[in-house]
NUMARDREN-716903 format. One line per 10 residues: number of its first residue (from 1); for each residue x, y, z of C-alpha. Coordinates in steps of 0.5 Angstrom, whole numbers. Layout:
% residues N
NUM) X,Y,Z  ...
//
This chain:
% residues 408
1) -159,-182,35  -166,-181,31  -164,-176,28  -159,-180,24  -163,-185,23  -168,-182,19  -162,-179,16  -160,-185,14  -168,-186,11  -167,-180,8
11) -161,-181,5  -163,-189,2  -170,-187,-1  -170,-180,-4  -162,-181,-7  -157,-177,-7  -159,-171,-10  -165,-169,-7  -162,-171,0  -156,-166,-3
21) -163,-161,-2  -166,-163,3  -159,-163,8  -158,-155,5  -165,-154,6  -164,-156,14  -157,-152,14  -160,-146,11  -166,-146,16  -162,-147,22
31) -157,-141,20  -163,-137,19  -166,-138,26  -159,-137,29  -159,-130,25  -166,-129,28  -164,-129,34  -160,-122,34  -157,-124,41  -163,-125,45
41) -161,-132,47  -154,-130,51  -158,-125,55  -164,-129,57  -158,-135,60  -155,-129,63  -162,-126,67  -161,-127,74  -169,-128,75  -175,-126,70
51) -177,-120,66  -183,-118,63  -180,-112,61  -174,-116,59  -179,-121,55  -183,-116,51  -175,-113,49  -173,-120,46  -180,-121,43  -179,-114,39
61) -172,-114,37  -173,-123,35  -179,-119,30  -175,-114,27  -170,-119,25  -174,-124,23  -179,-119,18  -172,-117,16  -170,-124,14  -175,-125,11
71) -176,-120,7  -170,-121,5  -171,-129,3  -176,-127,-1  -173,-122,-6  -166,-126,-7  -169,-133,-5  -172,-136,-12  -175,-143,-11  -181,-145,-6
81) -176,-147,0  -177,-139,1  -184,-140,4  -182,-145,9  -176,-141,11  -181,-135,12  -186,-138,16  -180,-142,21  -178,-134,21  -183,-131,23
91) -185,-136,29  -178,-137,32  -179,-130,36  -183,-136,41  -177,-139,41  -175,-134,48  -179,-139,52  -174,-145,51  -169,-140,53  -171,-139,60
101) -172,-147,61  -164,-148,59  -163,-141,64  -167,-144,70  -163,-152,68  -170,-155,67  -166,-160,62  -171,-166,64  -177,-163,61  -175,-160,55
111) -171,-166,54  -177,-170,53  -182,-165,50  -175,-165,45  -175,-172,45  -183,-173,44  -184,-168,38  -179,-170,35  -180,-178,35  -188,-175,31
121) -185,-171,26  -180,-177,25  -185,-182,23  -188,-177,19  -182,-176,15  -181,-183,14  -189,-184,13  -188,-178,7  -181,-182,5  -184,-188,4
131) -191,-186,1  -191,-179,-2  -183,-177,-3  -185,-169,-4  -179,-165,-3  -183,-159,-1  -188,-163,5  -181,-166,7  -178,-159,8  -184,-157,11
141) -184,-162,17  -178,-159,19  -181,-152,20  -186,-155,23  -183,-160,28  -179,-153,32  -185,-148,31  -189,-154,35  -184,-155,40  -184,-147,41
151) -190,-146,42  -191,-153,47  -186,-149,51  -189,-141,51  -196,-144,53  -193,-148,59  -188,-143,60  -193,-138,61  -199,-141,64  -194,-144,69
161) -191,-137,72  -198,-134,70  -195,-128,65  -202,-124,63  -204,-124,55  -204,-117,56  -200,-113,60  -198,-105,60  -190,-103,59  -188,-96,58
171) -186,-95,51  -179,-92,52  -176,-97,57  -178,-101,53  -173,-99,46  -169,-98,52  -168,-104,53  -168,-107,46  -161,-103,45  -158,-105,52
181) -160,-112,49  -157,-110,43  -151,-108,45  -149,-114,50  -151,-120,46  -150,-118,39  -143,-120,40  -145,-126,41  -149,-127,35  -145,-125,31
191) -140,-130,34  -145,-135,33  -147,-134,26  -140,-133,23  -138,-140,26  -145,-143,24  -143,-140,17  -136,-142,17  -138,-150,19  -144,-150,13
201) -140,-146,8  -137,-153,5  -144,-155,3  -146,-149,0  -140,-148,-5  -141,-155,-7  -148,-154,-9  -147,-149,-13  -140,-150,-16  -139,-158,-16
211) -147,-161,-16  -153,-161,-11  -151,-169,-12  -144,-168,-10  -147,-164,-4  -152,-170,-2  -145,-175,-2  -141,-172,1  -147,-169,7  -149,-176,8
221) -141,-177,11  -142,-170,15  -148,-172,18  -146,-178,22  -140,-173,25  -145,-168,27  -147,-172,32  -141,-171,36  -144,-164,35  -150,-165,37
231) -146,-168,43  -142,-162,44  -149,-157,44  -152,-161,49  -146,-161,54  -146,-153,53  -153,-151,54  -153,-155,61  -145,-153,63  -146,-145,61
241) -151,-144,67  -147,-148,72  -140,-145,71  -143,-138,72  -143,-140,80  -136,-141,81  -130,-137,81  -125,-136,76  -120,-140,77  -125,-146,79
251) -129,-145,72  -121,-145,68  -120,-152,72  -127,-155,70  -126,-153,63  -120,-156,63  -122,-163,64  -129,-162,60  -122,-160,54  -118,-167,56
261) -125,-171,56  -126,-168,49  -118,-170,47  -119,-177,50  -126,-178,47  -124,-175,40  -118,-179,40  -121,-186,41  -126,-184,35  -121,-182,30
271) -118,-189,31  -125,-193,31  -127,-188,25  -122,-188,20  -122,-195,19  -130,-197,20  -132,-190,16  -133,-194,9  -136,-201,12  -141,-196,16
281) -143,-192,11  -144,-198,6  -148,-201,11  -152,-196,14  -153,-191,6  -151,-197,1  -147,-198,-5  -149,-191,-8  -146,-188,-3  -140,-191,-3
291) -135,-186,-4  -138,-182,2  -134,-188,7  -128,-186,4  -130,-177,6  -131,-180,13  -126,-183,13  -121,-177,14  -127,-172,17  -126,-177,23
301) -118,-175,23  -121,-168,26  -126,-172,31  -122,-168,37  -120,-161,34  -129,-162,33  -131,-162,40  -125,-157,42  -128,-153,37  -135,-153,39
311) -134,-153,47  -129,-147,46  -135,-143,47  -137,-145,54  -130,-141,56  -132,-135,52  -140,-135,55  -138,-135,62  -133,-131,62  -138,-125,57
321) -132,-124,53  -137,-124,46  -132,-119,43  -127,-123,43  -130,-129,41  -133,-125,35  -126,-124,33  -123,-132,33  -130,-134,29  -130,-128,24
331) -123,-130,22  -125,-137,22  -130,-135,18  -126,-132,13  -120,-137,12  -126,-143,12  -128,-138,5  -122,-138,2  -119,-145,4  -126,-149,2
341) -127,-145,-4  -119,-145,-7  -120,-152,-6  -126,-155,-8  -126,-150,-14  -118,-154,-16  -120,-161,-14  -128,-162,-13  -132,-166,-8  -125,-170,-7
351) -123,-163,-3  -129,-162,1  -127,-167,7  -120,-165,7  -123,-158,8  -128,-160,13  -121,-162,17  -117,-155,16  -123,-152,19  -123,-155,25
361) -116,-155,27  -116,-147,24  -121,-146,28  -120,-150,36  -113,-148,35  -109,-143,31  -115,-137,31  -114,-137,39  -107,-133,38  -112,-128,36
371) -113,-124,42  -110,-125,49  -117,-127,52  -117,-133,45  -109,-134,48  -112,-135,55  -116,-141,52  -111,-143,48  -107,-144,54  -112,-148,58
381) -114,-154,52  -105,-154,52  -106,-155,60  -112,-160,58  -107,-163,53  -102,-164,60  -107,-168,63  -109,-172,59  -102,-175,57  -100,-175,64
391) -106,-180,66  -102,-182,73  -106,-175,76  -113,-176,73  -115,-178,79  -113,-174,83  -116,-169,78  -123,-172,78  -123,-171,86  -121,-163,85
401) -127,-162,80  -132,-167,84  -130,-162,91  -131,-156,86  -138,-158,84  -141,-160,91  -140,-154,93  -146,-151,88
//
């Protein structure tokens, strides 16, 4: 809800061109963090205790992807946002601590260093907003905001379970475990970076065949959906390390009800949306970002094939099937670029929502014929569909699942 906020601030003071570069900016730099991550993250959720072995790995394969990247932004990348991309690379390898406190499910606490930091870096954004409105310094608070939040929870994290500065390893077990940490979670980066490229293609093709501006329009009806993103991202971090305690045929009915809450929640704001879309954004943007009220308006028509698409990953992460899903968000990957490039090229900016629906309705749905594992969960969100219809079971249901939770 902050971040929306400040958005909305964003969006009214610096108009819709240079939002259009501050959103790229943000999407561009979260795309370059997740491909820093080479896969550590999936490893590091699925550790049973910690290890320094396992520690120094991570940090060693994070730094070869992230000089990598960095390298690579500085030949190909012209412009002065580069800089910032290179410093939030080059300091992401910290973002492993964070990692182990989602592993252990200390939500709580970095919720409210979360939460903290953000609120600082937050009025600092508006204070730069109102008094000095640098596109440059503005980027580079959104560098700093996560580099500060990494390094709050690395101190905190190894000061608390006492990891010495130095400490001596064997080289070779070291390689050793960078290619094992390579091979098991480099299906799911790859997954994750396919679909991250997949769902921020639209904004990207609209910079540079449309207008920047055109980009900043359209971005302002696209933040207020990712909050039902945001809400999806919370709700996978904490239910993927819960889900991993119980039996197959346990996580499947969970998943199941996670579904039809998704279908019965997205339902009722595609109902609200559709028709409060061009009232909000007037409201909360102004008149200059009128036509973004009608974009909205259809986006919210995919509120529900959102939060499936988003919650799908909880089934492939605890049942370690990263090769299947790499499969379902590659070819999501490659009708995205079609679909969205086909369209926006033929009719402009007017394409870009009605692109960010088939996206997500190709992407909850239809890629899931796929493989069998991708089928498997296509037929849990179709028996997730039955339960929603037929509500005369749900409370029978809720009681199955409050039973499967209490034996944790």
């Amino acid at each position: 809800f902050l971040a929306l906020l400040v958005n909305v601030l964003l969006a009214r003071y610096l108009g819709a061109e240079n939002f259009g570069k501050v959103a790229l900016f943000q999407s561009i730099l979260m795309v370059c963090v997740l491909a820093s991550d080479g896969g550590t993250r999936r490893v590091i959720l699925t550790q049973k205790k910690d290890s320094l072995l396992v520690n120094r790995a991570v940090l060693i394969l994070r730094l070869i992807f992230s000089i990598c990247i960095s390298a690579a932004l500085i030949i190909f990348y012209e412009g002065v946002p580069s800089i910032q991309l290179v410093v939030i690379l080059l300091v992401s390898p910290l973002e492993m601590y964070l990692h182990h406190y989602e592993r252990m499910m200390k939500n709580v606490y970095l919720a409210r260093k979360r939460l903290l930091i953000f609120i600082i870096f937050s009025l600092l954004r508006c204070g730069l907003v109102v008094l000095y409105p640098s596109l440059e310094i503005i980027m580079l608070t959104f560098v700093a905001q996560q580099a500060v939040l990494w390094a709050v929870v690395g101190v905190k994290y190894r000061s608390e379970y006492k990891i010495p500065v130095k400490y001596r390893l064997r080289w070779k077990r070291v390689v050793s475990s960078v290619r094992v940490i390579a091979l098991r979670g480099g299906f799911f980066w790859l997954s994750m970076l396919s679909l991250q490229i997949a769902f921020r293609l639209d904004q990207l093709l609209l910079a540079n065949i449309v207008s920047v501006e055109a980009s900043g329009l359209y971005m302002a009806a696209k933040r207020l959906m990712e909050q039902l993103v945001v809400l999806t991202t919370v709700l996978s971090t904490v239910m993927i390390p819960l889900l991993t305690r119980f039996s197959i045929s346990e996580r499947e009915k969970m998943i199941a009800g996670i579904y039809a809450a998704a279908w019965l929640l997205g339902g009722f704001c595609s109902l609200i949306g559709y028709f409060m879309a061009p009232t909000v954004v007037q409201i909360l943007y102004g008149d200059e970002y009128l036509v973004s009220g009608g974009m909205l308006g259809v986006m919210m028509l995919s509120a529900p094939f959102v939060l499936i698409a988003n919650l799908s990953g909880i089934f492939y992460a605890v049942n370690k099937s990263e090769k299947q899903a790499f499969y379902r968000n590659f070819i999501t990957l490659i009708f995205s670029s079609i679909f969205i490039w086909f369209g926006v090229g033929v009719a402009g900016l007017q394409f870009a929502p009605w692109g960010f629906v088939g996206t997500y309705v190709f992407s909850s749905i239809l890629s899931e014929f796929c493989n069998s594992v991708s089928r498997r969960n296509l037929y849990i969100k179709a028996r997730s569909l039955k339960i929603v219809v037929n509500y005369k079971c749900w409370y029978a249901y809720v009681e199955e699942l409050r039973t499967i939770m209490l034996k944790v």
